[in-house]
C-alpha positions as CSV (number, residue, x, y, z in Angstrom):
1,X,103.0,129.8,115.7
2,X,101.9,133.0,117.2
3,X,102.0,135.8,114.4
4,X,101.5,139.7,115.2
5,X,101.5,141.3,111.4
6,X,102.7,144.7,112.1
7,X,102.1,148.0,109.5
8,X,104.3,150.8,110.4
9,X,105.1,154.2,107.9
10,X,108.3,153.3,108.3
11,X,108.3,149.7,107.6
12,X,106.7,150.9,104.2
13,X,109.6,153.1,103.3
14,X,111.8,150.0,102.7
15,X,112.4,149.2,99.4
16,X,108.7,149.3,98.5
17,X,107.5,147.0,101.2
18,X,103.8,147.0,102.2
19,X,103.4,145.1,105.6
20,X,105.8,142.7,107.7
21,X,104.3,139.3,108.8
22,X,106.2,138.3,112.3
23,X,105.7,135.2,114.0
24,X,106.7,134.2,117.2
25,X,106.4,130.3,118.6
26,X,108.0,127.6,119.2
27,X,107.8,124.4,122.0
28,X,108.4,123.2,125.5
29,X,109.7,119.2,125.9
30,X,109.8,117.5,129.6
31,X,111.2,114.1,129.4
32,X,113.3,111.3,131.0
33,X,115.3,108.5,129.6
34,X,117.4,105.9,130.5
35,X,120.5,104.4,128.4
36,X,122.1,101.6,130.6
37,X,122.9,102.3,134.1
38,X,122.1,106.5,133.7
39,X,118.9,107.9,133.9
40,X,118.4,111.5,132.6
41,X,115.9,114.4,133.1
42,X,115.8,116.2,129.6
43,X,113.9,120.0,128.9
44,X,114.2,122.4,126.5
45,X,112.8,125.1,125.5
46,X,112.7,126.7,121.9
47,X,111.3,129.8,120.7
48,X,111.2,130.3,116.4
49,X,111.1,134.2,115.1
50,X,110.4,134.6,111.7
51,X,109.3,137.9,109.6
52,X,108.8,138.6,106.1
53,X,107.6,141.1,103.9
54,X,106.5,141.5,100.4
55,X,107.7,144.6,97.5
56,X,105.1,145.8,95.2
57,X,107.1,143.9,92.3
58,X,105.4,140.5,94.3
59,X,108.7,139.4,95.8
60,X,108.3,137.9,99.3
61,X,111.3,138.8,101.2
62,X,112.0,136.3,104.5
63,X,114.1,135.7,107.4
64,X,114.2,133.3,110.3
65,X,116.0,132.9,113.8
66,X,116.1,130.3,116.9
67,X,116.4,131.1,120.7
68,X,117.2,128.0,122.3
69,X,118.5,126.0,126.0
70,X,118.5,122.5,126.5
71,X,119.7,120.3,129.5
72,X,121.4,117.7,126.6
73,X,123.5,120.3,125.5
74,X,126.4,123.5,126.0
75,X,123.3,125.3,125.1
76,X,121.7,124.9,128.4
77,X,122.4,128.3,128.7
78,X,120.6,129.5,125.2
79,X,122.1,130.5,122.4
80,X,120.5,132.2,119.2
81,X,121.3,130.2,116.1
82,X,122.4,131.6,112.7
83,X,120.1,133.8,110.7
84,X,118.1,132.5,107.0
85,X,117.4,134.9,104.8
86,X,115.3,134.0,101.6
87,X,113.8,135.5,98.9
88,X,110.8,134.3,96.5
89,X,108.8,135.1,93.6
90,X,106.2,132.0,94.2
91,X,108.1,130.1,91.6
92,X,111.3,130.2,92.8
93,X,112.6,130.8,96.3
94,X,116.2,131.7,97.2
95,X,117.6,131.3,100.9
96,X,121.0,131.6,102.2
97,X,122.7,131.4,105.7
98,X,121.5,128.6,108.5
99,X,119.5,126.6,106.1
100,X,119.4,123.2,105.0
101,X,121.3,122.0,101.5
102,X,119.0,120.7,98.9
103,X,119.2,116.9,100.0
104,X,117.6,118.3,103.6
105,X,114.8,120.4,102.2
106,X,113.4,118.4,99.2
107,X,115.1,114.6,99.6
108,X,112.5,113.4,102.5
109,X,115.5,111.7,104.1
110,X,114.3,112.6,107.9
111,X,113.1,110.3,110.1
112,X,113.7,110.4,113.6
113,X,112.0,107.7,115.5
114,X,114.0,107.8,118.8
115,X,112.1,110.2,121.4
116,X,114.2,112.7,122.4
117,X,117.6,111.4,121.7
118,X,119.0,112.2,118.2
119,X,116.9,110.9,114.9
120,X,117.9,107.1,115.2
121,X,116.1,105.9,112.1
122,X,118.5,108.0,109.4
123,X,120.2,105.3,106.8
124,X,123.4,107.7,106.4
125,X,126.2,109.4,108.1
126,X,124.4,112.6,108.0
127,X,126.5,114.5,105.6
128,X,124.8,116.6,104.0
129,X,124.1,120.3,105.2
130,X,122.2,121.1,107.8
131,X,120.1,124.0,109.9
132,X,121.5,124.3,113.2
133,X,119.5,125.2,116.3
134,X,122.2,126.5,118.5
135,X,124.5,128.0,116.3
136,X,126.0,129.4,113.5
137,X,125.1,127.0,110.7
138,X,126.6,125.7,107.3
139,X,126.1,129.6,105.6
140,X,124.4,127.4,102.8
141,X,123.1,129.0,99.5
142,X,119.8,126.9,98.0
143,X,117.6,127.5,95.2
144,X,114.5,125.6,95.1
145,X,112.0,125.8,92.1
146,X,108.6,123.9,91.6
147,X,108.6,122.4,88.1
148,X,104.7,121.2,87.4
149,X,104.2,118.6,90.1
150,X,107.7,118.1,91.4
151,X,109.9,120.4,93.5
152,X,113.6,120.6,92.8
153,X,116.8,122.1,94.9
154,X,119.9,123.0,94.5
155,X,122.9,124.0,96.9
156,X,126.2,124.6,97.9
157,X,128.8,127.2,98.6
158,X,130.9,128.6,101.4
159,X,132.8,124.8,101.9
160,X,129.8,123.0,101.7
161,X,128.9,120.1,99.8
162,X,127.2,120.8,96.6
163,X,123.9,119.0,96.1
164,X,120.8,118.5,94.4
165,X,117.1,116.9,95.1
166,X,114.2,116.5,93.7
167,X,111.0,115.0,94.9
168,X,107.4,114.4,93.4
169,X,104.3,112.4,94.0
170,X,104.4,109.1,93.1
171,X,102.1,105.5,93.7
172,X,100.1,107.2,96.9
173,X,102.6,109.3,98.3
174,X,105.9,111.0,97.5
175,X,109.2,109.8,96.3
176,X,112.8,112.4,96.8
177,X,116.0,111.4,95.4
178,X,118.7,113.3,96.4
179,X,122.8,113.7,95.4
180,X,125.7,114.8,97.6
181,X,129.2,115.8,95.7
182,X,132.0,116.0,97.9
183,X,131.2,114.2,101.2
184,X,134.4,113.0,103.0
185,X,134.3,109.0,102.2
186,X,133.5,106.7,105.3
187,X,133.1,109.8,107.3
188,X,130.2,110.1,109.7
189,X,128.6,113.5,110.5
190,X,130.8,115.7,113.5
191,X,127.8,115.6,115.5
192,X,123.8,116.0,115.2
193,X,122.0,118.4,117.2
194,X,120.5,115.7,120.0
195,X,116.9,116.8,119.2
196,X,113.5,115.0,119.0
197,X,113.4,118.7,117.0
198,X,111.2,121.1,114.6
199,X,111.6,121.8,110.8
200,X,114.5,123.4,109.8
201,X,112.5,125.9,107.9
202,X,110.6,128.6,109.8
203,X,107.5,126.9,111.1
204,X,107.7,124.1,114.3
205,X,106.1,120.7,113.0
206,X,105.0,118.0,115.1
207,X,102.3,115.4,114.7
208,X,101.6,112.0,116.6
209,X,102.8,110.1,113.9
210,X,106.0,111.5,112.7
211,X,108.6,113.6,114.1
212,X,110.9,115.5,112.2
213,X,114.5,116.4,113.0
214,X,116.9,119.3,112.7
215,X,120.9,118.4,113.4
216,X,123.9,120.7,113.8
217,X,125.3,121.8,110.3
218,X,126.5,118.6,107.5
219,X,129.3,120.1,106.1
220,X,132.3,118.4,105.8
221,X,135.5,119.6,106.5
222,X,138.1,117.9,104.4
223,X,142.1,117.1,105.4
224,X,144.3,118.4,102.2
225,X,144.7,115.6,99.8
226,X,141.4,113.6,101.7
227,X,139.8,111.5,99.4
228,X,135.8,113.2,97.9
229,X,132.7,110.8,97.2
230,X,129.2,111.0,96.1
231,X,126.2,110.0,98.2
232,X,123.2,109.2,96.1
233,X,119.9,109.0,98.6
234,X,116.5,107.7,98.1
235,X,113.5,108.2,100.0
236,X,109.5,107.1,99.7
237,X,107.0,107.8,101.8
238,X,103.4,106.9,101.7
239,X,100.2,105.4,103.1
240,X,98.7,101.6,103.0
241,X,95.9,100.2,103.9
242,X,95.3,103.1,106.8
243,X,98.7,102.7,107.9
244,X,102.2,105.6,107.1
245,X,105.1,103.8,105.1
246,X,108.2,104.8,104.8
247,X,111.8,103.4,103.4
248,X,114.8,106.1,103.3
249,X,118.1,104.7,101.4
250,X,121.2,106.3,101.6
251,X,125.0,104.9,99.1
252,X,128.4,106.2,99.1
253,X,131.8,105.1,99.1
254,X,130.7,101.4,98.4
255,X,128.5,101.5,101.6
256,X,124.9,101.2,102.0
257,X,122.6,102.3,104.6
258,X,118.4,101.7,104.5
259,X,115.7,102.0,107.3
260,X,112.0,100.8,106.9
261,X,109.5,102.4,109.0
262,X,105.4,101.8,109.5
263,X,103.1,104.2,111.4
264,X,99.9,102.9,112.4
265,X,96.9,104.4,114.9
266,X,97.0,102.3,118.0
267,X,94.1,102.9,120.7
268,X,94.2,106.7,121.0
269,X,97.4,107.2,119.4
270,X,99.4,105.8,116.7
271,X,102.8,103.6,116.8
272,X,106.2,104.3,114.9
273,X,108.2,101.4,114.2
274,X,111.8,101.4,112.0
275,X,114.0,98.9,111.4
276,X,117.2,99.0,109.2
277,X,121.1,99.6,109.3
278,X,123.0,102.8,109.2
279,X,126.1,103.4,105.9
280,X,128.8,102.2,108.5
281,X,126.5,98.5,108.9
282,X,125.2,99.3,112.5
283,X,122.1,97.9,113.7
284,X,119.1,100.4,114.1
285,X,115.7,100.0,115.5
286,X,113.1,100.6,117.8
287,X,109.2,101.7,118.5
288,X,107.5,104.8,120.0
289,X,104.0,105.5,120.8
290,X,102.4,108.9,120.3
291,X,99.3,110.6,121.8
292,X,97.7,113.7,121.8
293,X,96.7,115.2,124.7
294,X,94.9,118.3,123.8
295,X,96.1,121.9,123.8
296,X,99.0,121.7,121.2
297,X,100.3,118.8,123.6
298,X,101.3,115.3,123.3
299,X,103.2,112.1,125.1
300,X,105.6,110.3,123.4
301,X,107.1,107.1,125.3
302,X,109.4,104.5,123.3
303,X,112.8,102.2,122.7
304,X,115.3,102.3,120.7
305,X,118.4,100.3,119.8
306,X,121.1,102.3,117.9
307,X,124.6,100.3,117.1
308,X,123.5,98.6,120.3
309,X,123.2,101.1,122.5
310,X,119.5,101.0,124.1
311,X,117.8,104.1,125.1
312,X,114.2,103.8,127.0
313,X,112.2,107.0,127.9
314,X,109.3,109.2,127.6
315,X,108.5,112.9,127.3
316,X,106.0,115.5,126.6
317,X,106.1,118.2,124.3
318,X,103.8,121.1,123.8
319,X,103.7,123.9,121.5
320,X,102.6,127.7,121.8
């Protein structure tokens, strides 16, 4: 991220504030993959504003925005998504609008292990609230808190589901559980944001061993009368032996879903592999390789089977 702090006189005549912290950045992605009989070009481009400020009381006040086009997607064109706007005293942190419920910031139920096609290695239906890229966004209220060690969330309102998470270190690495009230039972998520994306919180993330995802907004829209469930979902992630483990495990409505997944350095890269069935008991698996080329760049090239459908392709993605 590219930050420019900026101290005007008349940004310290708000409400007591002494400086604003902006940040511009965000990523570039060239890629190609093939699914079948079709073969597909894919770019994007995505550019991350974020600013925040902080009162002479110590409150840190924040908000966040997205520009962003795509060739996968009716945002070719670009779109701005939804704002977040958040609020912290270093203990606590409030956010509301386009942000993630409680079992997306603090569960560690990401994955995505596909390259540029959607996160294929999730072990649910994708429920739960969500930041969305390209537009308006679940308009999700969260609280999250850091109690010793662990860090603990809380969300809901405005129709979405409410939720709760927790996660804290544990045997070499970390361990979230995280609880959904009122997802629509046997119901799959209207649609994830086809990314090989960035964080849903201010800041791009990506490494060449993990990727992590954002999708469209979770929240469930629910017929009069439709019947309401409870997802419980479980997720550790660690390291053995030199190598990233990982096993994400999602129940609800009397269906289970799990994925397994080992990262390992490989030459002068590192290899993902996952393995594992989604909640409606589709198949789900594949491998990528990852390399850094310098620069805030990488290649990504890998295969992956989802409810047997294969995709094969390769991209590159660089930050700024």
């Amino acid at each position: 991220m590219k930050k420019v702090l900026l101290t005007t006189s008349a940004l310290t005549l708000l409400a007591g504030a002494a400086a604003a912290d902006v940040s511009i950045g965000g990523y570039g992605r060239l890629g190609v993959s093939n699914t079948g009989s079709k073969t597909s070009n894919y770019a994007r481009n995505s550019i991350t504003m974020t600013a925040s400020a902080s009162t002479d009381g110590g409150l840190t006040l924040g908000t966040w925005t997205r520009y962003q086009s795509d060739t996968g997607s009716a945002s070719a064109t670009g779109v701005f998504a939804g704002p977040k706007v958040s609020i912290s005293n270093g203990t606590m942190t409030l956010s509301a609008g386009n942000t993630g419920g409680a079992v997306s910031a603090t569960a560690g139920v990401w994955g995505c292990g596909a390259v540029m096609w959607s996160c294929a290695d999730m072990a649910s239906g994708m429920d739960w609230a969500s930041t969305s890229s390209g537009g308006a966004g679940p308009n999700v209220v969260r609280l999250d808190m850091a109690l010793g060690a662990a860090s603990v969330s809380i969300s809901g309102g405005n129709g979405n589901d409410t939720e709760a998470a927790i996660s804290l270190p544990m045997a070499g690495g970390s361990v979230g559980v995280g609880f959904d009230q009122g997802h629509a039972a046997g119901s799959e998520a209207a649609g994830a944001d086809s990314s090989w994306d960035a964080t849903a919180d201010a800041t791009t993330s990506i490494t060449t061993d993990s990727v992590t995802g954002v999708f469209t907004p979770g929240k469930t829209t629910v017929a009069a009368g439709a019947k309401q469930d409870q997802e419980i979902h479980l997720n550790y992630s660690g390291s053995w032996n030199g190598m990233g483990v990982g096993i994400r495990m999602s129940q609800g409505g009397g269906k289970t879903g799990y994925v397994g997944s080992i990262s390992a350095p490989v030459s002068a890269g590192s290899v993902y592999v996952f393995a594992g069935k989604n909640m409606a008991g589709d198949n789900k698996y594949g491998m990528r390789y990852n390399q850094g080329l310098g620069g805030g760049a990488s290649m990504h090239a890998g295969v992956t089977s989802n409810a047997g459908a294969t995709t094969v392709g390769a991209g590159i993605h660089f930050g700024f």
